[in-house]
N, C-alpha and C positions, 0 to 999 in steps of 0.2 A: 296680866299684861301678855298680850301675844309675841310668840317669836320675834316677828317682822321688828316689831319697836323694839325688843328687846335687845338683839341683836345688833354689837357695836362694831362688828369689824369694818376692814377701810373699806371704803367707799369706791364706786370704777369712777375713774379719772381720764382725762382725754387719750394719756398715753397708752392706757388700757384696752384703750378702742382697737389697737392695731395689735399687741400682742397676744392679750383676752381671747379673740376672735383663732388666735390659734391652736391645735391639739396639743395636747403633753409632746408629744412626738415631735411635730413641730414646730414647739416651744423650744425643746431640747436642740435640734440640730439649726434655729436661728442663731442659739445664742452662740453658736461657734462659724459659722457662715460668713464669709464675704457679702459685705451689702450690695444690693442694687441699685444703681445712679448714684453712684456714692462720686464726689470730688475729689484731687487731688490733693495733697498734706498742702502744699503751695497756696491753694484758693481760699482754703483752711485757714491760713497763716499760721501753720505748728509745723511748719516744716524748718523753722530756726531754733523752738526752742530746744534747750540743752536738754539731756538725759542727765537725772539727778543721781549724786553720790549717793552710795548707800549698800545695805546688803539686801539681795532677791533670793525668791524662791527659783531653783532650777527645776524640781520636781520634788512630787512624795518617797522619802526616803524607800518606799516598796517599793517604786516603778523603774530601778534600777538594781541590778543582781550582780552581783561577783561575776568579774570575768566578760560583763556586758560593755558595749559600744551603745552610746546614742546619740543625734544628733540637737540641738540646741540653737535655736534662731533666740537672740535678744539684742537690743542695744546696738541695730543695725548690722550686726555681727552673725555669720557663720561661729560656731562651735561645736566642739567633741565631748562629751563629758564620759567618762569609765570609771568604774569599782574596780581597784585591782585586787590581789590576791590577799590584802592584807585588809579588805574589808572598806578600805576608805575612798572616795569619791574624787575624780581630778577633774579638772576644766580647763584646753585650752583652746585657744583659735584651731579652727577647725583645717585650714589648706598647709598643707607639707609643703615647708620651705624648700624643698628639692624640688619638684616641677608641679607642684597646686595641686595633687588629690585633696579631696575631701575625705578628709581620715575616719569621717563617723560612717559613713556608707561602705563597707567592708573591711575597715579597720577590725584590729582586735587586739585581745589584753597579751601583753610576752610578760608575767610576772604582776607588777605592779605599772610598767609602761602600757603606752599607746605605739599600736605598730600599724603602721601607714601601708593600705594594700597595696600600693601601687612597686613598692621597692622595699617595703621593710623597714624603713626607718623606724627606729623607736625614739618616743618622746619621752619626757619626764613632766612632772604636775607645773614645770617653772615654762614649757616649751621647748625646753634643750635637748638635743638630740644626744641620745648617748650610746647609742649603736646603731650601725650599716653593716649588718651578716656580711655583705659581700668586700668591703673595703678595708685597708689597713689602716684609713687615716680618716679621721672627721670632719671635715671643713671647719675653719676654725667661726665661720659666721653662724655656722649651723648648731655650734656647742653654746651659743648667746643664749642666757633666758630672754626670749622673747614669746609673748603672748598666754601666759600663765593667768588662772583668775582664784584668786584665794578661796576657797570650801570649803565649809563647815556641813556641820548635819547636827541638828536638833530641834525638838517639838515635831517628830515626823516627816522634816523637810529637809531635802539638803539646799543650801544657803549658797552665797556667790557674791562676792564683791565686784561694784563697780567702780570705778575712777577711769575720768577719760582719759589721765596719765599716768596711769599703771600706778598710782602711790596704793600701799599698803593700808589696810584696814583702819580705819581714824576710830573707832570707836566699835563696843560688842554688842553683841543680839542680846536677848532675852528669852529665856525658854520660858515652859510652863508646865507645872506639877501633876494640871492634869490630863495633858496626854498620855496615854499607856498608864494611867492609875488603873487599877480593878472594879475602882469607885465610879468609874467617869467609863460612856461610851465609846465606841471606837469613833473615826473620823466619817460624819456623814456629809459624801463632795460632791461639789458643784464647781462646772467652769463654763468660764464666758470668753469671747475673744470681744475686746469693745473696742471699734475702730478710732479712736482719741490717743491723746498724748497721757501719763499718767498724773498731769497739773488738774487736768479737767476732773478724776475721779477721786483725787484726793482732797480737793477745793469744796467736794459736795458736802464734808463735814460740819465745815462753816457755814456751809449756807441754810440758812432757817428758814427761810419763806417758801421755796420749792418743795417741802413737806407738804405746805398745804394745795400747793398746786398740783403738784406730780404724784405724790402718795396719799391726798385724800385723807389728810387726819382734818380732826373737827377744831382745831384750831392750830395757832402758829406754837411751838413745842418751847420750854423753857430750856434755855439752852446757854451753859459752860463754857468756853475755850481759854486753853493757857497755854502759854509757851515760856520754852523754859531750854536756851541752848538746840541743844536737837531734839529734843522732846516736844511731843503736842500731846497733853489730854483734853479729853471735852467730855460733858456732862450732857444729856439728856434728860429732862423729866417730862415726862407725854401722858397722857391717857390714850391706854393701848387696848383696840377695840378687842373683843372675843363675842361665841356665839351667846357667851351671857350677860353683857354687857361692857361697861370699859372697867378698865384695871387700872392702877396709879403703876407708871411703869418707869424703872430707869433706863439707860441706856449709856456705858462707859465704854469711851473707846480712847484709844492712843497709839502713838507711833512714837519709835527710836527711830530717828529719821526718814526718810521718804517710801523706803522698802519693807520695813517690819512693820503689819499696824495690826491691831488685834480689835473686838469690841465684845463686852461684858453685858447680857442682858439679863434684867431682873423683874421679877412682877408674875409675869406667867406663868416662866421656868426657868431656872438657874443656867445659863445658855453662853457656851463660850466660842467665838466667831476667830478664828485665826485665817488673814486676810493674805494671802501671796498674789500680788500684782507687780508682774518682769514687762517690763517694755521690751515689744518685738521690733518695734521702726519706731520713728516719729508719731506716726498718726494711728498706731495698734498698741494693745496691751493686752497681756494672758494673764486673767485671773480664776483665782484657787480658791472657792471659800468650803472649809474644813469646819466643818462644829462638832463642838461636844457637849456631853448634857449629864447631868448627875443621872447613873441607870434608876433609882429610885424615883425621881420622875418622870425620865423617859419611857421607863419601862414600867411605871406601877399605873397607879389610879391618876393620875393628870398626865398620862403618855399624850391622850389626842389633844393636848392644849400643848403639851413639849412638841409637838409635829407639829402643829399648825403654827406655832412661833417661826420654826423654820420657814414653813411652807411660805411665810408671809414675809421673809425679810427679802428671799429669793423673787417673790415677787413686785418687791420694790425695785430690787437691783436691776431687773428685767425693763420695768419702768424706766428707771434712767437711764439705761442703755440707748434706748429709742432718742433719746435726746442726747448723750454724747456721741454715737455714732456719725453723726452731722451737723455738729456742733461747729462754732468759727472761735478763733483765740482772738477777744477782745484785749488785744495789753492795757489800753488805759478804760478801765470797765465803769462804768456808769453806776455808781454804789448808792442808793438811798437806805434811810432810816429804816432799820426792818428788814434790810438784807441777813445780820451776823456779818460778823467778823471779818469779813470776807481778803479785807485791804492787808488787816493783822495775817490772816496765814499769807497772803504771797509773800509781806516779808517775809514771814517764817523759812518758807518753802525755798523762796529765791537762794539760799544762804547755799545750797545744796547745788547750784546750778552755777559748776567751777566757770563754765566759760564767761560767766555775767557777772565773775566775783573776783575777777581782776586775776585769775587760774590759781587762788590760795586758799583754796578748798572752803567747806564751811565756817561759818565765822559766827558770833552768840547770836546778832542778827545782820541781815544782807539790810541793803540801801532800797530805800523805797524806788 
């Protein structure tokens, strides 16, 4: 049998036609780019939906240093985030309630605070001001926690709760054993900025039929989903092309609610996908995909089949990109037989979206 038949990987697809056609190079600097003729969120109609509860990735726990200022766009929001002296990460609203500087643009650490270039103020992780070098007395409005966002850091991330009403944490993350194992690769990353809402990238899980359109598998994938609270797993089983033919392949993914979603791949190479997608506006989201891989196959005799598992999930993501970037929010969506699940996750997902849920945060399920 020759190559050519032998040979099972995907197939080029429509979507392929536009991004295919471009270099590594730029492939790399689309996928963070401003689109061209791109619509308003308005025309869109995702300029209403709500940003979902949950915890986000603000960055990889490397990309921020003791003693360091950064600045943070999510959730329509300016923010500041710092490492103080004691190692740990803060996040709050970004403009000093004393006359609007933006505190990440020459802010810096006094201690474990945030101190505002403009005057000095220093903040604390809650947004309260707890010194002005030059005054005797603090404004009493200005000692208010205001604008605080709760931080954690773990699996290489630091983390960031959202609630459009400042409520506290409703439930915890999940780590995993093998990041920073000996056993397990370091983080190999990729990011995209996809011009969508995060409903549109999340929804892709369920949807079944768009594999065989957008990614070119040789048929429709048997496919999982359950919900369970704020939980979603899903199941994959596909026949996963290689240059030696297909493989019986699985594919496990899941989410603790909207912001943490992870996916498990098996068949190839043992392949662990840790997903951070932070909504920047309405109509943007920054995503992070982090993989790890057992070094024993990364790095032995099936490395260039562990590479190319990558190389190929990247180039699906890329594929759908092309079609959320200018996508429109159908609310009442046109669902036939052969779709998946699609109806089941909006409940699911609606649950998450305080403003549409009557403002009492997630519930086991939201209303259709």
């Amino acid at each position: 049998m020759n190559a050519q038949v032998s040979d099972a990987r995907t197939a080029p697809v429509a979507t392929w036609q536009i991004v295919g056609a471009m270099s590594p190079e730029e492939r790399a600097a689309w996928r963070l780019a401003d689109i061209q003729n791109g619509v308003s969120a308005a025309e869109r109609g995702v300029d209403k939906i709500p940003y979902a509860v949950g915890w986000y990735v603000a960055c990889y726990s490397d990309e921020i240093a003791i003693g360091e200022v950064k600045p943070l766009r999510a959730f329509g929001k300016e923010l500041a985030m710092w490492r103080g002296e004691d190692g740990k990460v803060r996040i709050i609203d970004a403009y000093c309630k004393h006359l609007g500087a933006h505190m990440a643009y020459g802010g810096k650490v006094h201690g474990n605070m945030l101190e505002c270039p403009f005057h000095a103020w220093r903040y604390d992780d809650e947004g309260s001001v707890k010194e002005i070098p030059y005054a005797r007395v603090i404004p009493p409005q200005a000692k208010r926690p205001c604008g605080g966002w709760p931080t954690e850091e773990g699996s290489g991330f630091v983390w960031f709760w959202y609630h459009p009403n400042g409520e506290a944490p409703q439930w915890d993350r999940i780590d995993f054993a093998e990041v920073g194992s000996p056993e397990y690769t370091a983080f190999d990353r990729y990011e995209w900025v996809v011009h969508a809402p995060l409903q549109f990238l999340a929804e892709n899980s369920a949807d079944v039929a768009h594999f065989l359109y957008v990614h070119g598998t040789a048929n429709l994938p048997d496919a999982e989903v359950k919900f369970d609270g704020i939980n979603r797993t899903g199941l994959v089983k596909a026949k996963m092309g290689t240059p030696k033919g297909e493989i019986d392949g699985r594919i496990t993914n899941a989410n603790v609610g909207p912001g943490q979603a992870w996916t498990r791949f098996s068949g190839i190479s043992e392949t662990l996908l840790i997903a951070g997608m932070t909504p920047i506006d309405n109509d943007k989201v920054r995503v992070r995909f982090a993989f790890t891989q057992p070094k024993e196959q990364a790095e032995g005799p099936m490395a260039g089949l562990a590479r190319a598992l990558i190389r190929d999930i990247i180039k699906q993501f890329d594929q759908d990109k092309v079609v959320w970037d200018r996508q429109r929010f159908v609310e009442r969506a046109l669902i036939c037989d052969g779709d998946g699940p699609i109806a089941d996750f909006r409940r699911w997902y609606y649950q998450f979206y305080v403003e549409w849920n009557g403002g009492n945060g997630p519930q086991a399920l939201a209303a259709e």
